[in-house]
N, C-alpha and C positions, 0 to 999 in steps of 0.2 A: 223901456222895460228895466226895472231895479228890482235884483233879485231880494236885497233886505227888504225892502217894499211889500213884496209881493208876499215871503211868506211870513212877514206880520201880518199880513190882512189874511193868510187861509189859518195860522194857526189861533189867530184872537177871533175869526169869525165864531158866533154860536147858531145861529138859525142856520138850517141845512142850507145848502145848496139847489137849483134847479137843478143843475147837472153837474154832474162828476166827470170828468173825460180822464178816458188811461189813455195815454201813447200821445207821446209831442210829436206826432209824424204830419203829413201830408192830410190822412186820412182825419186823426186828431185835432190836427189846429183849423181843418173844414171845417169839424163838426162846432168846434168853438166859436169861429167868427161867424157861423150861421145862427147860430142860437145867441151869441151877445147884440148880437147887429136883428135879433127880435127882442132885444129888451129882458128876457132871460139871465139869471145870476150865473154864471160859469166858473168852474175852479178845474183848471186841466195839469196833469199831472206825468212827468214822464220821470222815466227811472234814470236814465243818462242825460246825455245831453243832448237839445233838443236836433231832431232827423237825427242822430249818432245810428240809426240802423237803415234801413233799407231806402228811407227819404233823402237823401243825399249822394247815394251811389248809383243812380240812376244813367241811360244814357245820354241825358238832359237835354230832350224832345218831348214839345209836344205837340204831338198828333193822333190821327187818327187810326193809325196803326195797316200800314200795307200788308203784314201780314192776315191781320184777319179779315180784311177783304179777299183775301185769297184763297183764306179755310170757311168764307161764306158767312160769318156773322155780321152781316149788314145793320144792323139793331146797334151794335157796339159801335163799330165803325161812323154811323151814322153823329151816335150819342157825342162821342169823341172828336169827331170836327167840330159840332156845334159847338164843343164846352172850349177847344183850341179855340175859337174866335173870339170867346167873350174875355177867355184870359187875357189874349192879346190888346184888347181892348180894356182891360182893366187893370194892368200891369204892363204897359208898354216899356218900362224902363229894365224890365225884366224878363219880356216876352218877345221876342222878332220872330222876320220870317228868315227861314233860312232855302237857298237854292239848291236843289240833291240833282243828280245824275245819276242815272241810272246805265252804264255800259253796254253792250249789248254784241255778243261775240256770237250769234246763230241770225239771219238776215229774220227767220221767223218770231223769233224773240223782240228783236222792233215793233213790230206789227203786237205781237199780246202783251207787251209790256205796254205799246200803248193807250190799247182801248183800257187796259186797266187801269191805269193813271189815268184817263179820261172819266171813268167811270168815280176814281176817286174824286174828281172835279165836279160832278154832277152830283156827288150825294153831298159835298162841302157845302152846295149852293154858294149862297149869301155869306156865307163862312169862307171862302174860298181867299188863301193865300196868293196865290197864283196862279199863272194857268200852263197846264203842261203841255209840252210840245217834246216832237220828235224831230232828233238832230241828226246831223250830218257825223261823219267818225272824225272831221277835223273841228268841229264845232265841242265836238265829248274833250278832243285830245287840248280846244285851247281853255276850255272851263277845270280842264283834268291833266294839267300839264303831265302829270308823273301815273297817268295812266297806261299800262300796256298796250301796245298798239298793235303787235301780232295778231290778225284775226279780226280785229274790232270792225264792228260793223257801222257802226252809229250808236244812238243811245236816244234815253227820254230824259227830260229833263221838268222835275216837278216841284212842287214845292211844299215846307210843313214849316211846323217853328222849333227855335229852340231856344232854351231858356236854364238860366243858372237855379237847380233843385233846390239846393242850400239857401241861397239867399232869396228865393220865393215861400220858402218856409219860414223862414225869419219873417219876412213882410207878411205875412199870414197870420202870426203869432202876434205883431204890433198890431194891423189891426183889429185883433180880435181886442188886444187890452186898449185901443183905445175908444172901443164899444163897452166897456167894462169888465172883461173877462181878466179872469188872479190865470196866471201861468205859469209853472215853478218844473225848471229841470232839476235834476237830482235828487226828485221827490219816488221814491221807492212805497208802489202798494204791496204790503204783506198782505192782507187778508180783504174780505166786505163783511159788511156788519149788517147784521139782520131782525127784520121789525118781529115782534112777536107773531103774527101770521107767515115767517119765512120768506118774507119780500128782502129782496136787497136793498138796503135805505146808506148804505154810506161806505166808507171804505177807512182801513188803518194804512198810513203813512208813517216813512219812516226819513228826514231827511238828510240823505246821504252826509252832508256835509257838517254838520252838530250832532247828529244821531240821536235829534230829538225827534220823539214818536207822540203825534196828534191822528187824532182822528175826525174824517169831513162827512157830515151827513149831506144823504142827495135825497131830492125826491124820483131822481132815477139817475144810473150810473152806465155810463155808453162806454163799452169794450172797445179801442181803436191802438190795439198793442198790434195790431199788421204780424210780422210772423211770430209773436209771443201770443195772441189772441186767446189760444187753448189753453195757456196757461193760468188767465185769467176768469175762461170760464171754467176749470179744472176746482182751481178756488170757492166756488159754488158748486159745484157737481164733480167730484171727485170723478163719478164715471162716465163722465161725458165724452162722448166720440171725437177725433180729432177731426176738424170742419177744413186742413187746411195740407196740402202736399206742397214742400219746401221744394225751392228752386233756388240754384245759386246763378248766379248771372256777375259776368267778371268784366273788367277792360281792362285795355293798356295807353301807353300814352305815350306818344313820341314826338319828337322834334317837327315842327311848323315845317322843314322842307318836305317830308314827307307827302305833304298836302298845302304844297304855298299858294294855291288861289282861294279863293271866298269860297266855291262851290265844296257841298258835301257827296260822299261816294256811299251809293249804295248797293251791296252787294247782295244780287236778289236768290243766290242760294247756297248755303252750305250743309255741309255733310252731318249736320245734327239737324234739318230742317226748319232753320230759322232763317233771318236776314243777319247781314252781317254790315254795323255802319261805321265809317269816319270820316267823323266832321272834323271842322274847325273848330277851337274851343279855348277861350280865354288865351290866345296864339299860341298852342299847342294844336296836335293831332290826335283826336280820341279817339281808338278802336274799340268796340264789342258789338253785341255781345256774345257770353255764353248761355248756355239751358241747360245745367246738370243736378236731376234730382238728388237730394240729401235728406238724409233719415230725420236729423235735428236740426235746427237753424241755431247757428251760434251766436252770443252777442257779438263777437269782430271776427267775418268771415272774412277769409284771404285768397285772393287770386291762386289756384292750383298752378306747379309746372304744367299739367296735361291743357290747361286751359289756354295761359299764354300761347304756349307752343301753338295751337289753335290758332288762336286770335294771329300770331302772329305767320303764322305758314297760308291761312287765309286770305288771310292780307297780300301776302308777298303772289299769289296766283294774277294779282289785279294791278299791280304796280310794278313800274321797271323799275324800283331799290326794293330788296329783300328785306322787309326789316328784321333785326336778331335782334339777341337777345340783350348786346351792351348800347342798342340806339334804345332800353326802354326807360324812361325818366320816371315814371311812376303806373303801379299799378291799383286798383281795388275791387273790390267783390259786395256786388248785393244780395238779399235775399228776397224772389219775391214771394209772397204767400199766396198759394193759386187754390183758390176751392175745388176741393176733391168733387173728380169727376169723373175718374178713372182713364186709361189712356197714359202716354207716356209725359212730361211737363211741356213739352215742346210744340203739344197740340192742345193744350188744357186755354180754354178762353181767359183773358183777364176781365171778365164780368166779375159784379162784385158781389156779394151776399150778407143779406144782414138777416139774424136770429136771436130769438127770445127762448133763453133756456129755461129761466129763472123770470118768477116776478120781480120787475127793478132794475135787469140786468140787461140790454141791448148791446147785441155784437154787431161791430160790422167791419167787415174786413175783405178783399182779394182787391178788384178794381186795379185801375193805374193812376199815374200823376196827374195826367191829362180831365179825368172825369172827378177828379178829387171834389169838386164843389156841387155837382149832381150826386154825389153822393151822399154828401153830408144835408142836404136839402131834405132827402129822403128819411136819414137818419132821425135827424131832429122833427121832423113831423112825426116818426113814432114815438120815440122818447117823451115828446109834449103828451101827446094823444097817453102815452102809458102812466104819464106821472100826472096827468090830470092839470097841466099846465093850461093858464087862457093859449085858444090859440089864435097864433099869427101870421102872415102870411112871413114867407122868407125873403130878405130882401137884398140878395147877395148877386143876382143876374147881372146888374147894372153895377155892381159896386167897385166903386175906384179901390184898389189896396191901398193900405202906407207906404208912402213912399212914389205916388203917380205925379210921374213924369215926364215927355215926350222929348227932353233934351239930354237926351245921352251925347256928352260932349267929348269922355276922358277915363280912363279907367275907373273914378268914381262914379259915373254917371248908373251903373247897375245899383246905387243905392238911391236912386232917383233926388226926392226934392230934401232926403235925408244929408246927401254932400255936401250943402251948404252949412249943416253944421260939423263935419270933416273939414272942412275948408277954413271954418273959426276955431277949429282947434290948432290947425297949421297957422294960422296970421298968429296966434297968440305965442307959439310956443314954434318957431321956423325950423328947429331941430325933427320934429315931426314930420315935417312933408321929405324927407332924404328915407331915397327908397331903403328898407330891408333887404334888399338884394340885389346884384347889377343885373340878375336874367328876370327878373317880375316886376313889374311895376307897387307892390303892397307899401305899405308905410305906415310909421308908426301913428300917425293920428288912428289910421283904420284899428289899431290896436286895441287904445284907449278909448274909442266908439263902441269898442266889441264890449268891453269891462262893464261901461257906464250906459249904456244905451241896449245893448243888447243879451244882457245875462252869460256871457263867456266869463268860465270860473277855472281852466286849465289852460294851457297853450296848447295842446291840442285842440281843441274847443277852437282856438285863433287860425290855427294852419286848415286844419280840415277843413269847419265849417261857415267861419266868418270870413275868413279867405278862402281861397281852394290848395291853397302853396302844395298842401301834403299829395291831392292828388295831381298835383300837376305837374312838379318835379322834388322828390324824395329828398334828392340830394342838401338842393337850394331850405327846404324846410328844417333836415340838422343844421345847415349852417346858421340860419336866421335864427332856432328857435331857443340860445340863452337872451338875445336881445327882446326877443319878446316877452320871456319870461321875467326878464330887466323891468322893461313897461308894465305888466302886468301885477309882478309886486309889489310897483310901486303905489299902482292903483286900489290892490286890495288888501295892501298894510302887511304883505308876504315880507318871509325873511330868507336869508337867503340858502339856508338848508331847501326852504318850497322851490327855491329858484332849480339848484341840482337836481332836486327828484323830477319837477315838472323835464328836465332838458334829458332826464335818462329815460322818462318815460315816455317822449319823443321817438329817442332811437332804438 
C-alpha cells in the first residue's frame, strides 16, 4: 500500500464509486475486502490513522466470548466461535490458539465452571480450539506458576485464540487493495453529497495531510466510524437519535514475570461484573479489562487512575506479587460502541446492528473483532441490494488474508509471507536488522516497511500501530522514537524540524 498512490487514484478518479467506506477500523476494512474480493470498486476512507481508535486497543482475543454464554446469548456466542475458526484458518500467521486457566477457589465452582467450558466446547463444534478439562490445584499452580495458592482448589483449563488487532487490521486493509480496493488514512469526511431526490450519492473529503479538498461519488456510502458512527449519520439527519452507549474499556501491562508460563488467567468475576483477563502478549503481561460508561467517546481515550487501580488490585487478589503502580510499563484505553439497549454497559450484548437512515446511507456499527467478517457479509449484501449493484455471492469464508503464512519462525513471522521482504531490506542495508531497543525485538527495516508498504506517515503510526512498542512499554518507545523518526524522514523527504515535532509528539 503507497499512500501517494492511493490518493491520486481517489482524487483523479471521476466515475462514482460502488462504495464509499468511512472508518479504517476492523469493522471498515471487513466491509472493504468483502466487497473488493466480489469485484466491486471500493474507496475506504478514515480520518486518522488506520485502527488509531477502538481497532487496536482491544484485549487481542479472539473468541467467543465466555461472558455471554453466561448472560445466555447463545446466538452470539455461537456466531463467534465459528467466525474464530475461520480466522484462524485464514490468518494463521496472525491468529493462534491460546491456553486460559481458569482458577477455582470454591470446590463448587470446579464443577460449574466446568460444564460451562464444556458447553463452550460443544457449541465451538468443528471450530473447537481445544478441549477443556478440569485440573488438579497443582496442575493450575504448574500452568499458573505465580498463582495464589491460599484456598485454590483446582481449576479448568480451556482454550480460545489470540491475535495481534493492529496487525490483523493492516492484513485486512492489503488484502482488500489487493482485490482493488483505494484506501487512504488521513482522509477526513466533512460532509455527503446528495442526489437531487435526497439520496446520499457521495461524500466531501478533506486530506489531512495537503489540505486538499475532493469529493467521491458512491452509488451508496456504508457508515463503519465504530464509536463516531452518530456523527456521521448526524451529517444527514441532523436529528437523529444516537444508536450507540460509549463504553471505555482500559488495560495495563506488566513485566513477563508476572505471568512467565504460556498459559493465560482468567479471572471469572469482578466487581463491575465482567471477566477479568492476562495473557501473554508480545512477552509482556496484559491485564484488562474495564467497562465504564462515558457520555462521549474521545478521539485518544486514556486509562483513568480509578481503572488501573482496578485492573491492578484485581489482579493482585489472584497472584502472590501485587502488582503497583511502578511495575506498569504501558497503559491504553478503548472505546467500544455498544448499541443502546438500555441496562448498565457491562450487561449490553456486543451484537451488532446495522440501519438505513437515509437513502445511500448504510450504518453498521456495535459487534466485536472476532465477528468482524459476518459482519461485513451482511453489510455489503445490503449496500449491493440498496445501490442496485449485480449481485454476488461473498467470498471471504475461505479467504486466505495477505500475508498467509503457517511458519511463524521469529518475531517477524506475525507479518507472515510479508517478512521475506523485511528480510531483503536487512541483507541490503545490515544497519537495519540492529534492534531499536535492547528490551524488544523491533528493527529498523520493520520501520521502512511500515513507510513504503504500509501507509505509516507519523512515528506514532510506527510505535502504536505497526509495531505495538507504545503499548507495550512507554518508556523503551521515547527512547526509540528520534531514531525512528531518523528512518522515517528519511523515507518521506522529512526535515528535521518534522523529526522534533514527531519525537514531542511521542511524549
Amino acid at each position: 500500500m503507497n499512500r501517494d498512490a492511493m490518493i491520486r487514484r481517489a482524487t483523479e478518479r471521476n466515475a462514482p464509486w460502488d462504495l464509499v467506506v468511512i472508518g479504517g477500523g476492523a469493522t471498515g476494512a471487513g466491509v472493504a475486502v468483502d466487497a473488493a474480493v466480489r469485484g466491486y470498486e471500493v474507496l475506504l476512507l478514515e480520518r486518522g490513522d488506520f485502527g488509531s481508535g477502538t481497532s487496536s486497543r482491544s484485549t487481542k482475543l479472539v473468541h467467543g466470548g465466555v461472558r455471554y454464554l453466561r448472560q445466555g446469548n447463545i446466538s452470539l456466542v455461537m456466531e463467534a466461535l465459528r467466525e474464530r475458526g475461520r480466522l484462524r484458518r485464514n490468518a494463521p500467521h496472525i491468529v493462534h490458539d491460546l491456553e486460559f486457566v481458569l482458577p477455582c477457589y470454591r470446590r463448587r465452582d470446579v464443577f460449574m465452571y466446568g460444564i460451562g467450558l464444556k458447553a463452550y466446547d460443544l457449541l465451538a463444534g468443528r471450530h473447537r480450539f481445544g478441549r477443556s478439562v478440569i485440573v488438579s490445584k497443582n496442575e493450575v499452580v504448574r500452568r499458573l506458576p505465580t498463582i495464589r495458592t491460599e484456598g485454590l482448589r483446582g481449576g479448568v483449563v480451556y482454550h480460545d485464540g489470540q491475535f495481534d488487532d493492529a496487525r490483523l487490521l493492516l492484513h485486512l486493509l492489503m488484502t482488500a487493495t489487493d482485490h482493488g480496493a483505494c484506501v487512504l488514512n488521513y482522509a477526513t469526511v466533512t460532509g455527503l453529497t446528495r442526489s437531487a431526490a435526497g439520496a446520499v450519492n457521495g461524500v466531501t473529503v478533506r486530506d489531512t495531510e495537503s489540505g486538499v479538498e475532493f469529493t467521491a461519488s458512491a452509488k451508496v456510502v456504508v457508515n463503519a466510524a465504530g464509536p463516531f458512527c452518530d456523527e456521521i449519520r448526524r451529517m444527514a439527519n441532523p436529528a437523529a437519535e444516537p444508536m450507540l452507549a460509549a463504553s471505555q474499556g482500559s488495560h495495563v501491562v506488566l513485566d513477563h514475570s508476572f505471568l512467565p508460563g504460556g498459559s493465560a488467567l482468567l479471572i471469572p468475576e469482578t466487581p463491575d461484573g465482567r471477566v477479568l483477563f492476562a495473557i501473554p502478549w508480545h512477552g509482556q503481561t496484559l491485564v484488562g479489562t474495564t467497562d465504564v460508561a462515558i457520555p462521549t467517546a474521545p478521539v485518544e481515550p486514556r486509562a483513568t487512575d480509578a481503572e488501573i487501580d482496578f485492573i491492578l488490585e484485581t489482579a493482585g487478589r489472584y497472584l502472590t506479587r501485587q502488582p503497583r503502580r511502578e511495575d506498569v510499563l504501558s497503559t491504553f484505553a478503548g472505546i467500544r460502541p455498544l448499541v443502546k439497549a438500555g441496562g448498565n454497559t457491562a450487561s449490553m450484548s456486543r451484537d451488532h446492528a446495522m440501519r438505513v437512515d437515509i437513502p445511500g446511507l448504510v450504518t453498521m456499527t456495535g459487534g466485536k473483532w472476532t465477528t468482524y467478517r459476518s459482519m461485513a457479509e451482511g453489510c455489503v449484501n445490503k449496500a449491493a441490494e440498496m445501490a442496485g449493484l449485480p449481485p454476488r455471492r461473498c467470498g471471504t469464508t475461505e479467504l486466505r488474508l495477505h500475508g498467509y503464512s503457517q511458519a511463524a519462525t521469529d518475531s517477524l513471522g506475525i507479518y507472515g509471507s510479508d517478512a521475506i521482504e523485511i528480510r531483503r531490506l536487512i541483507a541490503a542495508d545490515p544497519s537495519l536488522g540492529v534492534p531499536l531497543h535492547p528490551a524488544l525485538p523491533y528493527c529498523g527495516a520493520e520501520v521502512v516497511w511500515a513507510v513504503r508498504s504500509e501507509m505509516a506517515r507519523t512515528v506514532t503510526d510506527v510505535l502504536t500501530r505497526r509495531t505495538r512498542v507504545l503499548h507495550l512499554n512507554s518508556r523503551a518507545a521515547l527512547e526509540m522514537a528520534p531514531r525512528v523518526a531518523e528512518l522515517m524522514a528519511r523515507e518521506l523527504g522529512r526535515d528535521i524540524e518534522w523529526i522534533a515535532g514527531q519525537v514531542r509528539a511521542v511524549r
